[in-house]
C-alpha positions as CSV (number, residue, x, y, z in Angstrom):
1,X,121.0,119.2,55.7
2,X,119.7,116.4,58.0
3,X,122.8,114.3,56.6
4,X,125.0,117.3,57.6
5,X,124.2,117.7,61.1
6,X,124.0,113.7,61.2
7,X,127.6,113.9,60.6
8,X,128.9,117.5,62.9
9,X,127.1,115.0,65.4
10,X,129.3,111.7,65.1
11,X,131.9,113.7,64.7
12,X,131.5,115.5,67.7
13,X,131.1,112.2,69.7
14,X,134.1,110.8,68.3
15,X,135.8,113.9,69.3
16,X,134.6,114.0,73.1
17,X,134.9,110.4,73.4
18,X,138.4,110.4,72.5
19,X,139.1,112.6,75.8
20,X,137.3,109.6,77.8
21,X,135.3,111.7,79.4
22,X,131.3,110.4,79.4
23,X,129.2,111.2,76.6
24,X,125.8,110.4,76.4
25,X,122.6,111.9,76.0
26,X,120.7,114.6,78.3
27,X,119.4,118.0,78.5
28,X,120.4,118.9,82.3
29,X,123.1,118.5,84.5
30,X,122.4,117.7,88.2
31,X,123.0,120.5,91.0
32,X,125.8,121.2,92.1
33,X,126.4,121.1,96.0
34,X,126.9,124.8,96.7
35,X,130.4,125.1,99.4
36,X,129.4,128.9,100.4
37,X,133.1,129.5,102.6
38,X,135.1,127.2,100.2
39,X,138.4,129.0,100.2
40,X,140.7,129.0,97.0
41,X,143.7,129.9,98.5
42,X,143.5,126.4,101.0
43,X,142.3,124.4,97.7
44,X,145.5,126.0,95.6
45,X,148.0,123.6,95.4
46,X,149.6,120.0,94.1
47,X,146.2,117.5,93.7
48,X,147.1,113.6,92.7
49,X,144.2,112.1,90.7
50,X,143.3,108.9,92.2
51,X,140.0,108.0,90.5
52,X,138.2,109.5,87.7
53,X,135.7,109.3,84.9
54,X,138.2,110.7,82.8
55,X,142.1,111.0,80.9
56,X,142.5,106.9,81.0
57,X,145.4,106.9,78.6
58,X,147.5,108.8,81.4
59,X,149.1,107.7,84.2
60,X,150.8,109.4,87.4
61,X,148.1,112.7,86.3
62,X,148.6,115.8,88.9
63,X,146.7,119.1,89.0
64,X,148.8,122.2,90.2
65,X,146.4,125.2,91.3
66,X,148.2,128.3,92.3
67,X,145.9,131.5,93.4
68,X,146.4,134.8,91.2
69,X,143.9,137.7,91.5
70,X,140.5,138.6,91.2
71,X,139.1,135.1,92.0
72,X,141.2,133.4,89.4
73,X,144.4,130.8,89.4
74,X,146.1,129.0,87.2
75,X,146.0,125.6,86.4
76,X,148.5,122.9,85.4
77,X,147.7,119.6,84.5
78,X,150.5,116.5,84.0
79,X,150.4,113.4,83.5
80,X,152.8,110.3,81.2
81,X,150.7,109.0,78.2
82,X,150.8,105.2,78.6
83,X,151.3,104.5,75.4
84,X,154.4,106.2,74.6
85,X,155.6,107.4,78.1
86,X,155.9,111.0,77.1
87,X,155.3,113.3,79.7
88,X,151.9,115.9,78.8
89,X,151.2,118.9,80.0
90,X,148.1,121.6,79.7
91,X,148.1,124.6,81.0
92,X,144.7,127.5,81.7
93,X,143.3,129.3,84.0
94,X,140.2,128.8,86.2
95,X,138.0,131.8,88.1
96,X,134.8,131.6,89.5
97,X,131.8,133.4,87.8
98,X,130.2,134.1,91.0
99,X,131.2,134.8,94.2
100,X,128.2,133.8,95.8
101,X,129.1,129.9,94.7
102,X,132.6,130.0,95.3
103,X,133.3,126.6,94.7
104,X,132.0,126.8,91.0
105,X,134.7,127.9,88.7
106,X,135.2,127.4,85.4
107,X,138.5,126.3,83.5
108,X,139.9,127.0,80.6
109,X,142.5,125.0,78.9
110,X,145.1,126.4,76.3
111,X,144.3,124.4,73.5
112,X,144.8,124.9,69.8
113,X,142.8,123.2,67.7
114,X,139.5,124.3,66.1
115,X,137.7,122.6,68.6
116,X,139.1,124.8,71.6
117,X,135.7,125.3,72.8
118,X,135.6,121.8,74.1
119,X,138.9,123.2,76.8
120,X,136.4,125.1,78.4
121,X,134.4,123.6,81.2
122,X,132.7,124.0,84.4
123,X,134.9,122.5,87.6
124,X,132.8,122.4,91.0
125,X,134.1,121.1,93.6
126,X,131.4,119.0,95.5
127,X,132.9,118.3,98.8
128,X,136.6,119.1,100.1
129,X,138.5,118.6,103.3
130,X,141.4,121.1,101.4
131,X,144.2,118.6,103.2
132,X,143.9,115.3,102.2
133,X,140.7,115.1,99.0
134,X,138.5,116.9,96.7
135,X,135.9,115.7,94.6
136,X,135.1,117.6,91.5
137,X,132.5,117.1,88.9
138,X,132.1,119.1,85.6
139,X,129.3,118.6,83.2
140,X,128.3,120.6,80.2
141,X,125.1,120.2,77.4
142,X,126.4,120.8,73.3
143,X,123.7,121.6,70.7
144,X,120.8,121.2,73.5
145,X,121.1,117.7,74.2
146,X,124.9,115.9,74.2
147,X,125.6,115.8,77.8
148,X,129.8,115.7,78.4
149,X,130.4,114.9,81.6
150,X,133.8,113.9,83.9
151,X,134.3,113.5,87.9
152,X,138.0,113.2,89.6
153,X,138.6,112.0,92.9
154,X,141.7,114.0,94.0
155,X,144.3,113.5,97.0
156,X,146.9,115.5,98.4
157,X,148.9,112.0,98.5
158,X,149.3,109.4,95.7
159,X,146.2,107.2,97.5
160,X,142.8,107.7,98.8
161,X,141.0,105.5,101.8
162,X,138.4,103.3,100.1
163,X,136.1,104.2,102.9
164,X,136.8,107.9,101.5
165,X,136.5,106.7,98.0
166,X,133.1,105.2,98.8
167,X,131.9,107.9,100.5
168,X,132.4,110.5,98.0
169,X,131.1,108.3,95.3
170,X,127.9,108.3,97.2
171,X,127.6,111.9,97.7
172,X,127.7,111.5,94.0
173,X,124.8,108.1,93.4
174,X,123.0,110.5,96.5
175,X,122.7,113.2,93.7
176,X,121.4,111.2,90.7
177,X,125.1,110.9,89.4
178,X,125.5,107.8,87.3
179,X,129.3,106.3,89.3
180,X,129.6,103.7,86.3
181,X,133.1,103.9,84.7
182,X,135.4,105.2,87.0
183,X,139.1,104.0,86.6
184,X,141.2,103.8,89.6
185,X,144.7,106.4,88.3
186,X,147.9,104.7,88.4
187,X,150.2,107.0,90.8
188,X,153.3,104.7,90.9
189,X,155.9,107.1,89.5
190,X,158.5,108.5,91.0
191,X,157.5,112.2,91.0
């Protein structure tokens, strides 16, 4: 049995690693900043990833948010695979859980696989100006003690300010989160 669980365990890993998202171990995930007017209709819209702790075989990655009812939208996320510059697209739906933490919403990804409970994940948005950035972290605990986590540094334009960059990523080290590993998104396509 202990050989068993040894293995759902590795395999798991090599599963989550494979999105490049951070695994490691932990039991919590830190606090999310709480945005008590954040307003989904202003954050709705086209988002350019600019830096993240996540998706590096992609390049030119966008999220599309577009408000539906009941504290829900949809979600489109696109990107080219650098590898074979095909063009990938996944589509969901976020809502928030609770209204009273409006900027905590959790997504859910169409994906078909048996492992489609990985597509769902928690998406709170730490700190937005709704015109020019977002950052949004999303961290989850499997079986107790894998901790899973990624963090995107968004734009309404294909670039950032470093001064912005920094400061957001300090909002983040301010907070115990661990800034190691972020990739800088290539946005140099023509779309």
């Amino acid at each position: 049995m202990k050989i068993f669980l040894k293995l759902i365990l590795i395999s798991l890993a090599l599963l989550v690693s494979n999105t490049h998202a951070r695994i490691g171990l932990g039991t919590r995930c830190p606090t999310s900043p709480l945005i008590p007017d954040f307003d989904l209709n202003r954050y709705s819209g086209k988002w350019y990833d600019i830096e993240s702790i996540f998706r590096r075989e992609s390049k030119c990655v966008t999220a599309e948010y577009a408000v539906k009812e009941n504290n829900r939208i949809s979600v489109k996320n696109t990107g080219i695979n650098i590898n074979t510059g095909e063009i990938r697209t996944g589509e969901g739906e976020g809502f928030i859980p609770n209204t009273n933490e409006p900027n905590k919403l959790i997504v859910r990804l169409n994906q078909d696989s048996i492992f489609s409970f990985l597509s769902e994940g928690n998406y709170h948005i730490w700190k937005t100006d709704y015109d020019n950035y977002a950052l949004v972290y999303s961290c989850k605990i499997y079986f107790g003690f894998i901790r899973f986590d990624a963090i995107w540094l968004l734009s309404r334009t294909k670039s950032l300010t470093e001064e912005k960059t920094t400061e957001l990523k300090k909002l983040l080290t301010d907070n115990g989160v661990n800034i190691n590993g972020f990739v800088k998104a290539e946005q140099n396509c023509n779309n």
